[in-house]
C-alpha positions as a Python dict, from the first residue, in 0.01 Angstrom:
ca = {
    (1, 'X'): (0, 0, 0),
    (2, 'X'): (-83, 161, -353),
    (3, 'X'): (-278, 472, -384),
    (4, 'X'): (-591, 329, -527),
    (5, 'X'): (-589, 64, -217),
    (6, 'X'): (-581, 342, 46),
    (7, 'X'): (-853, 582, -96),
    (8, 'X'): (-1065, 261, -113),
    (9, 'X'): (-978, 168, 254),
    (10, 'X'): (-1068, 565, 326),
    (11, 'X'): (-1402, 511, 125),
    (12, 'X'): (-1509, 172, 321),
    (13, 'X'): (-1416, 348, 668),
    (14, 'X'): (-1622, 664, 557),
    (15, 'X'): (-1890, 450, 427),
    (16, 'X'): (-1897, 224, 769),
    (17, 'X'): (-1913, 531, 978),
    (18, 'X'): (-2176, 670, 798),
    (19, 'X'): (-2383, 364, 874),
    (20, 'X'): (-2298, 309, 1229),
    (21, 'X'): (-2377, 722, 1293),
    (22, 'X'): (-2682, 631, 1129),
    (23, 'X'): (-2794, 313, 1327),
    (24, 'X'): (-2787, 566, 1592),
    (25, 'X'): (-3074, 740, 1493),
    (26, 'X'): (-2908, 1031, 1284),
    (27, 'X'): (-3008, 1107, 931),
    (28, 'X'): (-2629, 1105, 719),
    (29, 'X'): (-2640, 1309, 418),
    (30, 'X'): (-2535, 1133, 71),
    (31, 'X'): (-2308, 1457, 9),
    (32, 'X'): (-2148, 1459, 371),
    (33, 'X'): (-1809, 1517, 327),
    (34, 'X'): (-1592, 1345, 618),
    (35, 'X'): (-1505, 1648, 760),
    (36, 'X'): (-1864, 1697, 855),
    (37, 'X'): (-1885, 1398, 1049),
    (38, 'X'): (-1781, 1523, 1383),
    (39, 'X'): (-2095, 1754, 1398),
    (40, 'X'): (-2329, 1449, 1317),
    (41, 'X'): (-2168, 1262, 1580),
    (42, 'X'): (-2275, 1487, 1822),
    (43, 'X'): (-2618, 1497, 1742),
    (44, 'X'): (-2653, 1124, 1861),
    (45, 'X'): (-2832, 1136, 2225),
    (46, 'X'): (-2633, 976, 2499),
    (47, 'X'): (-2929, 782, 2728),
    (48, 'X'): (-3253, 906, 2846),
    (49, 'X'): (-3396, 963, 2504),
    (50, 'X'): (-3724, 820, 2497),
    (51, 'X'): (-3891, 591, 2201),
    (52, 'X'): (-4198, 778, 2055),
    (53, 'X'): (-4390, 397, 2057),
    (54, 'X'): (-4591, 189, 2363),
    (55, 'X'): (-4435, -137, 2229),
    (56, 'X'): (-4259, -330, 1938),
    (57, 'X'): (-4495, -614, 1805),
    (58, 'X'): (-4440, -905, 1573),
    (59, 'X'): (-4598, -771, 1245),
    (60, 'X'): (-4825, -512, 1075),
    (61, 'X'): (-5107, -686, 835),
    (62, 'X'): (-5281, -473, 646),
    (63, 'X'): (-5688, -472, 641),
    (64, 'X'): (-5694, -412, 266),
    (65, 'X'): (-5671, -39, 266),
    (66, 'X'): (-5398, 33, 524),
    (67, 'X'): (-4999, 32, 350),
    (68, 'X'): (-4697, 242, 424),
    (69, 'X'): (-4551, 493, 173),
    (70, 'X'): (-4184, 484, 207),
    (71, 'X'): (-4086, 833, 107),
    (72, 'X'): (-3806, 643, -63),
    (73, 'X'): (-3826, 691, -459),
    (74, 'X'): (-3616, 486, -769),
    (75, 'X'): (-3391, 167, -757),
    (76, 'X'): (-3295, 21, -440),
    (77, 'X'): (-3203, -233, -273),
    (78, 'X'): (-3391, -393, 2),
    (79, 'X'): (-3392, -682, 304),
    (80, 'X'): (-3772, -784, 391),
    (81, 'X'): (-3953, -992, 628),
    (82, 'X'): (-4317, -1052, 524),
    (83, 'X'): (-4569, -1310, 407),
    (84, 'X'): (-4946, -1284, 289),
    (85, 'X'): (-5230, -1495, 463),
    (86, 'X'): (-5252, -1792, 265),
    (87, 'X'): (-5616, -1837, 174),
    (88, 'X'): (-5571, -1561, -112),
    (89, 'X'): (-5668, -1665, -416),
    (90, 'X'): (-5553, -1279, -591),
    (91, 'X'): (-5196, -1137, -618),
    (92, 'X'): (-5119, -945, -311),
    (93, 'X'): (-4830, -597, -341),
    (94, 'X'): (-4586, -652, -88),
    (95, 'X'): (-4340, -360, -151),
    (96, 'X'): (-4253, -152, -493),
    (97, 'X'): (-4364, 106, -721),
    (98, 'X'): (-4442, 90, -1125),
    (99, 'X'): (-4519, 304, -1365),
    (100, 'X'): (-4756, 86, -1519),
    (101, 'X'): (-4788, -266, -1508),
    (102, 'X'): (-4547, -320, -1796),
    (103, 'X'): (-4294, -67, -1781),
    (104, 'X'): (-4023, 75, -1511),
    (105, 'X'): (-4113, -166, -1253),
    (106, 'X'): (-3978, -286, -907),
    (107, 'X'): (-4190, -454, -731),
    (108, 'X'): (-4273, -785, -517),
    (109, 'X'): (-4564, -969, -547),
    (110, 'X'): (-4758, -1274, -344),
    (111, 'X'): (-4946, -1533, -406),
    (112, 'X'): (-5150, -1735, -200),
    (113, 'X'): (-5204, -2111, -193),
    (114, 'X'): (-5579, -2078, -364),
    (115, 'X'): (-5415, -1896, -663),
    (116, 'X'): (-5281, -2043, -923),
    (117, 'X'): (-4930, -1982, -872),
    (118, 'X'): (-4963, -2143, -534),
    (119, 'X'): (-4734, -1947, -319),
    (120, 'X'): (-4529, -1813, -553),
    (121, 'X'): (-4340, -1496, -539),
    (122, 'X'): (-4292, -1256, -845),
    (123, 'X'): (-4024, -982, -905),
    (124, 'X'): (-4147, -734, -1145),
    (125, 'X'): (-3831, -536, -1297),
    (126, 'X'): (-3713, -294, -1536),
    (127, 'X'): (-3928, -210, -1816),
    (128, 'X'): (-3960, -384, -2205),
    (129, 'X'): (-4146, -644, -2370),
    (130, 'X'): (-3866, -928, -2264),
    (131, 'X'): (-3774, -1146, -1953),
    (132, 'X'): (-3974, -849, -1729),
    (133, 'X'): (-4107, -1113, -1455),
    (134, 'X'): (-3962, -1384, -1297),
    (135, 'X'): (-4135, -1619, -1077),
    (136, 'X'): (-3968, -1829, -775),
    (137, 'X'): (-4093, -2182, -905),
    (138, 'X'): (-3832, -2409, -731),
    (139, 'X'): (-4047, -2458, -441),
    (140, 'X'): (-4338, -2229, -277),
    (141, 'X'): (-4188, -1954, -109),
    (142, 'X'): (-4282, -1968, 286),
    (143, 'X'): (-4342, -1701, 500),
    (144, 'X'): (-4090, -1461, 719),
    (145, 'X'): (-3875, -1580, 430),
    (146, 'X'): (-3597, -1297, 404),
    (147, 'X'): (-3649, -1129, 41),
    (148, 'X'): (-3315, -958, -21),
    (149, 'X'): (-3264, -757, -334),
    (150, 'X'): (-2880, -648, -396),
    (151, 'X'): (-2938, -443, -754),
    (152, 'X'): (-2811, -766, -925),
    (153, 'X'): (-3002, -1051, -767),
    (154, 'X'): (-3341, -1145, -563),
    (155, 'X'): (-3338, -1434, -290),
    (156, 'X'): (-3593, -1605, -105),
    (157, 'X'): (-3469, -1839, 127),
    (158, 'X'): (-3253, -2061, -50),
    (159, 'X'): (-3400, -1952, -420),
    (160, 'X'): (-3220, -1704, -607),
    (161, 'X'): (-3272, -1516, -956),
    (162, 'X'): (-3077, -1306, -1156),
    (163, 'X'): (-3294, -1030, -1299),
    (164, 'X'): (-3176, -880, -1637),
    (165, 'X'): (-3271, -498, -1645),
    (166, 'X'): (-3148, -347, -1338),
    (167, 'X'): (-3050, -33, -1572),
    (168, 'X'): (-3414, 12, -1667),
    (169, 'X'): (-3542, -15, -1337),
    (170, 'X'): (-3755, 329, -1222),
    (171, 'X'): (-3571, 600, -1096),
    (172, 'X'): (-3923, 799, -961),
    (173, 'X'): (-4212, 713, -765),
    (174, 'X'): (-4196, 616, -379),
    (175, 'X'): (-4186, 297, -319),
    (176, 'X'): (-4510, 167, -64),
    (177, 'X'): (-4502, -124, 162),
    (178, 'X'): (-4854, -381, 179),
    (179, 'X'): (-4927, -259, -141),
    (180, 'X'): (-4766, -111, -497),
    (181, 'X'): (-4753, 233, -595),
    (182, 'X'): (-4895, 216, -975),
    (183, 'X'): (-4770, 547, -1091),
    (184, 'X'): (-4925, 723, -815),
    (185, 'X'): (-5218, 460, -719),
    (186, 'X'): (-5235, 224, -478),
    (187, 'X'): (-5303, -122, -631),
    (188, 'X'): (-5294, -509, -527),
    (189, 'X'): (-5340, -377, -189),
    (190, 'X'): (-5493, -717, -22),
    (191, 'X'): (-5623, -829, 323),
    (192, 'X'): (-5362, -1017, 474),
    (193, 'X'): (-5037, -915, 368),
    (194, 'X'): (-4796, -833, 687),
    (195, 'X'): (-4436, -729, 714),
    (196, 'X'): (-4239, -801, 976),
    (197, 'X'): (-3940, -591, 933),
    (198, 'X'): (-3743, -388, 644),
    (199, 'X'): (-3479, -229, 549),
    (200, 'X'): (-3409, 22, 255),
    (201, 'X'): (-3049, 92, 68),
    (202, 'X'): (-2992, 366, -121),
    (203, 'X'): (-2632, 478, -278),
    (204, 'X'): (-2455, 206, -18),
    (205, 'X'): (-2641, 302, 266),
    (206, 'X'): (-2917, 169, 437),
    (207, 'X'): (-3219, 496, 456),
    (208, 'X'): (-3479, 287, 625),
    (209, 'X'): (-3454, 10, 943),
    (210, 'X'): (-3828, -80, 1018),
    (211, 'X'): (-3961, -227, 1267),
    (212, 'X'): (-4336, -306, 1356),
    (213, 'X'): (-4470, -128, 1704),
    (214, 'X'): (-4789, -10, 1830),
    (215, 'X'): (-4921, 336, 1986),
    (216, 'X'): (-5169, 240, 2194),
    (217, 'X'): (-5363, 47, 2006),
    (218, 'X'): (-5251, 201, 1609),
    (219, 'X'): (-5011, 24, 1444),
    (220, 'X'): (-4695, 167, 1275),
    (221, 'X'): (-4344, 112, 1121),
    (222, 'X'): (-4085, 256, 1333),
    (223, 'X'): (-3726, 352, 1126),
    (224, 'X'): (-3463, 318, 1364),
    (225, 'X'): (-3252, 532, 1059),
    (226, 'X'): (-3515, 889, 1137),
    (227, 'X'): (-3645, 791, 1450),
    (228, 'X'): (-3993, 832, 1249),
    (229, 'X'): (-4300, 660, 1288),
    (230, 'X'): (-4419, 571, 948),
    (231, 'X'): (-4811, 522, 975),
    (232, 'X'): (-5088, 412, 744),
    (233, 'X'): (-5048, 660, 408),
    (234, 'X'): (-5451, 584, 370),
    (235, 'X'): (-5729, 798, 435),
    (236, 'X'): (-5925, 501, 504),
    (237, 'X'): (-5845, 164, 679),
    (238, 'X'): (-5606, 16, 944),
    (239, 'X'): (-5371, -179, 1027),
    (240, 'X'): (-5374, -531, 1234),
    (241, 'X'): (-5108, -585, 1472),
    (242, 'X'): (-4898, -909, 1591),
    (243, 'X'): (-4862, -963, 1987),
    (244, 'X'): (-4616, -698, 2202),
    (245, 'X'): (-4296, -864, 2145),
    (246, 'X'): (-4114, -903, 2527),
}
């Protein structure tokens, strides 16, 4: 086994147990050196520990005004589970941040069946006046489709494009969920959007793991990553929630 093999087998284990100490609800620092995994290691509780939520539930919709700031800032890559009630006839944010709506973009964007783009889902990227959107137009895109972004290509379902400027995409500004972060505003924040789950990859690891739950009756994002609840970043508005999942 060369050199160059081994440190990569090193890198892949490091990497790996970085990911599984972290699906155990312990934050991993990117500059962790593996020598410094022991003490994280112990930091993961061993039964008892108690979940700081009443129930998981099948989605968060937001009411128009509700939507979840991330935290998470720049280029990433991302696995979610959403959709947008149908009857929209406007362009509905599902998840991104831009620092305008023509430059240093990542974003998602719905639309619903009375819009013109029937269905459609748009991928907002990079920054320039060329090939900046791209539209899924092989077939309407459904919902709890799984939109994964890898930092070189975008699928829904079966439909798959290559975007062009992953260099140029932003490198500031958190990224909000049920609504876009337009250099510090909240915009195409619409009735009816709903996420189902999420997940968050920075540097080769995942950051966030959400999941929908409830307190009581209040509706948040739970990141099995921080053991956070992540609740509505609004002053104003709330969130609707999908039956207790059993």
């Amino acid at each position: 086994m060369s050199i160059a093999s081994e440190l990569n087998r090193l890198l892949q284990a490091k990497s790996d147990l970085a990911m599984s100490i972290a699906a155990k609800g312990v934050t991993v620092p990117a500059a962790t050196t593996i020598d410094g995994y022991a003490a994280l290691v112990d930091q993961i509780q061993q039964g008892g520990s108690s979940l700081p939520y009443d129930a998981e539930v099948e989605y968060l919709m937001t009411d128009g005004s509700a939507y979840i700031d991330t935290g998470i800032q720049g280029k990433c890559a991302f696995e979610i589970v959403g959709g947008i009630k149908r009857s929209l006839t406007v362009a509905a944010g599902l998840f991104g941040y831009r620092a305008s709506t023509t430059s240093n973009n990542q974003c998602l964007i719905w639309y619903g069946d009375g819009h013109s783009n029937s269905g459609k889902l748009r991928f907002d990227f990079g920054s320039g006046t060329t090939a900046k959107v791209q539209n899924m137009t092989s077939a309407s895109v459904a919902n709890d489709t799984l939109l994964k972004y890898n930092l070189a290509s975008l699928s829904a379902g079966s439909q798959t494009i290559t975007p062009q400027l992953n260099s140029q995409e932003p490198t500031t500004g958190n990224l909000y969920l049920l609504g876009l972060n337009t250099n510090g505003a909240l915009s195409l924040n619409q009735d009816g959007t709903y996420v189902k789950s999420a997940k968050i990859g920075k540097g080769g690891l995942t950051v966030r793991d959400y999941i929908p739950v409830r307190v009581g009756t209040v509706g948040y994002l739970y990141d099995k990553i921080s053991g956070q609840l992540f609740g509505n970043a609004n002053n104003t508005g709330a969130f609707t929630l999908g039956s207790d999942v059993t």
